[in-house]
N, C-alpha and C positions, 0 to 999 in steps of 0.2 A: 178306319177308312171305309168308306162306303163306292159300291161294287152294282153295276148295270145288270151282269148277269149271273153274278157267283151270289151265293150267301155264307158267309163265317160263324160259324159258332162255336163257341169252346165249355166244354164240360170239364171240370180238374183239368186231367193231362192229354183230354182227346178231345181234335179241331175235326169240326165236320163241314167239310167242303161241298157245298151243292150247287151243282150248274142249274142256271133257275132260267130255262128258256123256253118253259114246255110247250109254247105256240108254236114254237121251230125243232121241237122233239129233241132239244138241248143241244144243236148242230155246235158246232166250233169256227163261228166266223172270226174275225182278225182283234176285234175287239174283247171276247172270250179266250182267245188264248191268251192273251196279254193283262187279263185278270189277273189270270190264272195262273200263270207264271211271277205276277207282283205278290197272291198270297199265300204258295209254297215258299218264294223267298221270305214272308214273313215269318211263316210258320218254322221255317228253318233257321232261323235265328232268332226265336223267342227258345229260350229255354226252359221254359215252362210245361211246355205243349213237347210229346213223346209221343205220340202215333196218329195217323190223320185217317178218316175216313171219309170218301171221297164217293159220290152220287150225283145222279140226276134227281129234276124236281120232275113231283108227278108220277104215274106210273106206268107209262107207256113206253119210257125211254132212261136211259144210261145218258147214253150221246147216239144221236141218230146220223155221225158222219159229219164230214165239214161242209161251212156254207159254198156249195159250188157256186151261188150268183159273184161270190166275191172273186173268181179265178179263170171264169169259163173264157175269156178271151186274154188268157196271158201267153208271153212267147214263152220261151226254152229259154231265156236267162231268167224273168222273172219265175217259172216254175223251178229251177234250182233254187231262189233266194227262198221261193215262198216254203221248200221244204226244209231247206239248211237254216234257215230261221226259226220254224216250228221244234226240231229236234232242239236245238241252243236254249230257248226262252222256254219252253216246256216238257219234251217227251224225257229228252236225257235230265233234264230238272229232276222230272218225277224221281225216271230211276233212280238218282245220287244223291237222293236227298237220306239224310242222314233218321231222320224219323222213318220207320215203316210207314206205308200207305196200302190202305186196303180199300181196293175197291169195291163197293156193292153196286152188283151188275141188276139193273131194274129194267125188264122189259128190254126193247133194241142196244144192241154193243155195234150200230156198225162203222167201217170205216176209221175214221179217225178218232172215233168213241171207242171202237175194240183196241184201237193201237194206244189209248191213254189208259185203259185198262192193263194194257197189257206191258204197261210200261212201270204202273204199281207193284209194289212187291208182293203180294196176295188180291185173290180174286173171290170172291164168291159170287158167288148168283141166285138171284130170286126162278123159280120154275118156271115162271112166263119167259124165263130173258129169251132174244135169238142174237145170235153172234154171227158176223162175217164181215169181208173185206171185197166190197164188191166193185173194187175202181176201175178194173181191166171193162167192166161193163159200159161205162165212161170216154174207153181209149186210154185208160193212165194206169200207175201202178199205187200201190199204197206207198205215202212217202214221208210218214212221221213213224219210220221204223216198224211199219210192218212186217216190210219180207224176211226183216233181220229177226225180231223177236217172238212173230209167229214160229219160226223155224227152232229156235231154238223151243220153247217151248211144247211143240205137237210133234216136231221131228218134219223131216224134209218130202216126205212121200204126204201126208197130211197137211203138209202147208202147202205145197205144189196144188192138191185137190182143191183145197180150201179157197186160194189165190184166182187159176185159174175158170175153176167152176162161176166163181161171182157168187155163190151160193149161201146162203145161212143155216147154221148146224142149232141143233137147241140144246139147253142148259146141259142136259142128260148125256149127251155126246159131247160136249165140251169139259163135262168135267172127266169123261170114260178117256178125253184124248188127251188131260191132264192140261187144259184152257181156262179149267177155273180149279181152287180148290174144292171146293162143295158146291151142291145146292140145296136151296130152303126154300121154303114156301116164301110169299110175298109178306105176308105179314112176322116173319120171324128175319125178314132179311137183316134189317139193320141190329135187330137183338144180337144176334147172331156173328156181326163185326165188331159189334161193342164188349161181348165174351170175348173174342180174341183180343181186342183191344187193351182188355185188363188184364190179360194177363203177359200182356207186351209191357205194361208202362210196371211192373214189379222188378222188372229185371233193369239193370245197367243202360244207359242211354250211349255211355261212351262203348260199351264193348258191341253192342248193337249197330252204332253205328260202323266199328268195326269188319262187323259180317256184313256188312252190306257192302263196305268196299272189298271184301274178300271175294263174297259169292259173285258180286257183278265182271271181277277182275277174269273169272273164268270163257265170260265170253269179251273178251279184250285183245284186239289182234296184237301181234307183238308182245302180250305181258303174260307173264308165267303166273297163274292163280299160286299155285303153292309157294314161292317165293313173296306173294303177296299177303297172304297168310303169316307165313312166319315174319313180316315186318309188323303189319298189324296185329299178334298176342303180341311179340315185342312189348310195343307201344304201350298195349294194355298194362301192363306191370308198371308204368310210370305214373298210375292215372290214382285217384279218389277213391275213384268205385272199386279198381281192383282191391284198396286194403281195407275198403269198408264191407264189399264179397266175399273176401275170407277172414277178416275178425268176425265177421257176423258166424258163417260157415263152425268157426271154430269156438267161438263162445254160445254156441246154439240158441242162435236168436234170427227175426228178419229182419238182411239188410233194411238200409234208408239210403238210398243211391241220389246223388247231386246229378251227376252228370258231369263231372267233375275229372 
């Protein structure tokens, strides 16, 4: 399929995702999200493809926030849809999608580019990146799940800061506030996601995606992570991978996992 402003590429078992809008510092107008959302759902159903790395083109920018031209005169019903829409077709996409996604943070993460970032299951960032969420400056709030997942992530006294200030933190404080995993120089960033990358696609895709419906289960109102754990190992015992995990384990050899 061919794409306006994303680009797909796939190397073995790892899809690299690049929002390619560098004249507009990779913004997320209506037509970007909805990319974007068509080829995580491919990638989620190719079973081939086991971790995605996920970037801005160019090196100025991650996502430099969403296209305000497309919003700036909506009422209070269309501002619900346009966020209750956004989270549906892509933010909660990212997070539930059963492959890891890692984000390499390139230059600006703001706004709606920090909240897709942060909506990936790993972060890194190149040492130029700047981070923040500056929509109160606007009159609005972040609403593709910022105030929810910033918080969880920095804690509530640093995301209040962060929020209200309008302000940008850099790589070096963001990874001190536990906002990104690492950071790396510019030129080792993407190496750098592709290390972890490989060593994501050796292990089990089904029990992987497992911990991803466990860990996210934790911040889930009404559901008990630990009850949610114990149905997914369950699970796992039914699967491919678990008896090719430990025949391998036990005949000391490395698995070959399906996904299975």
């Amino acid at each position: 399929m061919t794409y306006n402003n994303i680009v797909l590429e796939t190397k073995e078992a790892v899809a690299y995702v690049t929002i390619n809008r560098p004249k507009q510092l990779n913004a997320l107008n209506k037509e970007t999200i909805e990319e974007l959302s068509q080829v995580f759902t491919s990638i989620e159903e190719n079973k081939e493809l086991r971790v995605v790395i996920l970037t801005g083109s160019g090196d100025k920018a991650f996502v430099a926030g969403a296209d305000i031209k497309e919003f700036a005169g909506f009422s209070v019903e269309e501002g619900k849809l346009l966020s209750a829409e956004g989270h549906q077709k892509l933010f909660n996409l990212v997070e539930n999608l059963s492959k890891p996604v890692i984000a390499a943070v390139n230059g600006f993460a703001l706004g709606g580019g920090l909240e897709l970032a942060m909506a990936s299951h790993i972060r890194i960032a190149s040492n130029n990146a700047k981070l923040g969420l500056p929509e109160v400056s606007l009159g609005v709030i972040p609403g593709y799940g910022g105030t929810q997942r910033l918080t969880q992530l920095v804690g509530k006294g640093k995301a209040f800061e962060m929020i209200t200030t309008a302000g940008m933190i850099s790589a070096e404080d963001a990874e001190k506030w536990g906002l990104v995993n690492n950071v790396v120089s510019e030129e080792d960033l993407i190496a750098t996601c592709e290390k972890i990358a490989s060593k994501i696609v050796r292990n089990s895709p089904k029990a992987i995606g497992s911990a991803i419906i466990s860990i996210n289960a934790q911040y889930r109102e009404g559901v008990d992570g630990f009850v949610t754990e114990i149905t997914e190992f369950g699970k796992c015992f039914g699967t491919a991978d678990f008896k090719e995990g430990t025949s391998a384990f036990m005949e000391k050899r490395k698995p070959t996992f399906t996904g299975e």
